[in-house]
C-alpha positions as CSV (number, residue, x, y, z in Angstrom):
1,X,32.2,66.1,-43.0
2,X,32.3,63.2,-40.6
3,X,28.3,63.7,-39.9
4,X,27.6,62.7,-43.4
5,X,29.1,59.2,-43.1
6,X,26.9,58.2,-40.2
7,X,23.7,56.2,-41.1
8,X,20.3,57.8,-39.8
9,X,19.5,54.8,-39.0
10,X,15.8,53.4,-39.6
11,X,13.5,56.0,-38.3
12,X,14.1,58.6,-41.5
13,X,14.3,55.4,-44.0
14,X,10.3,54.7,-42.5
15,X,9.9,58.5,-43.5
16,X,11.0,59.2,-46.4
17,X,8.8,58.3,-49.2
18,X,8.5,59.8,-53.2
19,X,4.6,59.8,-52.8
20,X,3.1,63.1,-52.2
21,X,-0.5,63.0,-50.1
22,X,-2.1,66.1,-49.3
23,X,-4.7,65.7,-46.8
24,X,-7.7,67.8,-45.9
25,X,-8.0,68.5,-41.9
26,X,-10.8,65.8,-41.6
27,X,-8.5,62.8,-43.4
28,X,-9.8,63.1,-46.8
29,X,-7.1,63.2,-49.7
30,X,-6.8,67.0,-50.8
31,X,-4.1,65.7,-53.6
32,X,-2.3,62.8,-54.6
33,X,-3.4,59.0,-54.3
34,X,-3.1,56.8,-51.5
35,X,-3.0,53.6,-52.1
36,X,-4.5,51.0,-49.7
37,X,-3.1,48.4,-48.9
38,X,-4.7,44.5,-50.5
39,X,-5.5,42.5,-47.9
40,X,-6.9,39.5,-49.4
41,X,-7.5,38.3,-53.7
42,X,-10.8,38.3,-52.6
43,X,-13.9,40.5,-51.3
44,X,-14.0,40.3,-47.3
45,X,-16.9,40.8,-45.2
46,X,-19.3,41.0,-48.1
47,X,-23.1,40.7,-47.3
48,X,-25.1,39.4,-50.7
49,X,-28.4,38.3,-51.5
50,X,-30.2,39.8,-47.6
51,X,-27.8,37.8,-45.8
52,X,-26.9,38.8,-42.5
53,X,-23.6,36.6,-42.6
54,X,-20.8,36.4,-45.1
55,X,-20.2,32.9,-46.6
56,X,-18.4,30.4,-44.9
57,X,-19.6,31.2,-41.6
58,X,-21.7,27.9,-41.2
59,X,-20.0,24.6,-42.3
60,X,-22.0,21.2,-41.7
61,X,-21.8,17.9,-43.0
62,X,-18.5,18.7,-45.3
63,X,-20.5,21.5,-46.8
64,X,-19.8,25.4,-46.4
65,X,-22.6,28.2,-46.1
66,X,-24.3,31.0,-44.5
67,X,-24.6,30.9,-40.7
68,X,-28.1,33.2,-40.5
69,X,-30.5,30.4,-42.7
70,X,-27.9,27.6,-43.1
71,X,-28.5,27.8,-46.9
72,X,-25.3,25.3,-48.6
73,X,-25.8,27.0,-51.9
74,X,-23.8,30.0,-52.9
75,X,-25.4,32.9,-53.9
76,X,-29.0,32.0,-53.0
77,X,-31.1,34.2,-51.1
78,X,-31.2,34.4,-47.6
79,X,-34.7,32.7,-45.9
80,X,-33.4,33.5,-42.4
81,X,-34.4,31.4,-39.8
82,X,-37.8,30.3,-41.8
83,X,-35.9,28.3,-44.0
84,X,-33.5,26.6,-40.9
85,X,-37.3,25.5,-39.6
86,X,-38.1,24.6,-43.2
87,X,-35.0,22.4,-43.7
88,X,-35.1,20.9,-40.0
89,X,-39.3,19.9,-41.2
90,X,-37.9,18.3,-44.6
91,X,-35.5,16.2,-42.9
92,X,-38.0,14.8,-40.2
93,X,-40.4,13.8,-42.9
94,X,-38.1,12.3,-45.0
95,X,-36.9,10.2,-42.0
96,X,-40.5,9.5,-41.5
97,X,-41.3,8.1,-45.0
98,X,-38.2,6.6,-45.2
99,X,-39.2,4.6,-42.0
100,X,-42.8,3.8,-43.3
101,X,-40.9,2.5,-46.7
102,X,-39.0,-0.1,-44.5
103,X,-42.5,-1.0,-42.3
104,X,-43.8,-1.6,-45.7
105,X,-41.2,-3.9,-47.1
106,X,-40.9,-5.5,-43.9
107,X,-44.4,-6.1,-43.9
108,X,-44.2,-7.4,-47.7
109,X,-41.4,-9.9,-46.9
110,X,-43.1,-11.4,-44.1
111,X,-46.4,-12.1,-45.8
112,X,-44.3,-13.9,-48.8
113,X,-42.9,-15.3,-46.7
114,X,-46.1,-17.2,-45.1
115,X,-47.6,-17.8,-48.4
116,X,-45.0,-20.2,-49.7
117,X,-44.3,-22.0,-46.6
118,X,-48.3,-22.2,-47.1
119,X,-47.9,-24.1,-50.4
């Protein structure tokens, strides 16, 4: 009866288990459930709204979004690399007006300034 004292040891704890899975001979479940094991709370490696990247693959300026049209807004849909070209376009001209804004005022300032020291 001395046999029955010893431990296994590790390799028939790993096992043993009370779950039954029958398996079919190409891996799908005959009987029984299998359950999978959670990696994350969320969804990973999701593609939505005809994005070719998952969100949170592109982060700029403090701001998180989808590497394949740089959109910052979650959920919106994908523009590809038409709308990268469309926002790169936006931000020249609104450099360029804002430039031509401070040409104006400049210009403004300076001709006030002549008219008083005219008076």
């Amino acid at each position: 009866g001395q046999e029955h004292l010893v431990d296994p040891g590790e390799v028939t704890a790993l096992q043993e288990s009370e779950a039954f899975v029958e398996y079919t001979r190409d891996g799908r479940i005959l009987r029984g459930t299998e359950q999978p094991a959670t990696k994350s709370k969320y969804a990973e490696d999701v593609l939505e709204q005809n994005h070719t990247s998952v969100w949170g693959s592109w982060y700029h300026d403090g701001q998180w979004g989808y590497k394949c049209c740089h959109q910052v807004v979650r959920r919106a849909y994908c523009t590809g690399t038409t709308g990268i070209e469309a926002q790169e376009a936006a931000k020249d001209f609104s450099s360029r007006v804002k430039k031509a804004k401070q040409q104006v005022t400049f210009a403004d300032e300076t001709e006030g300034k002549a008219s008083t020291q005219e008076k």
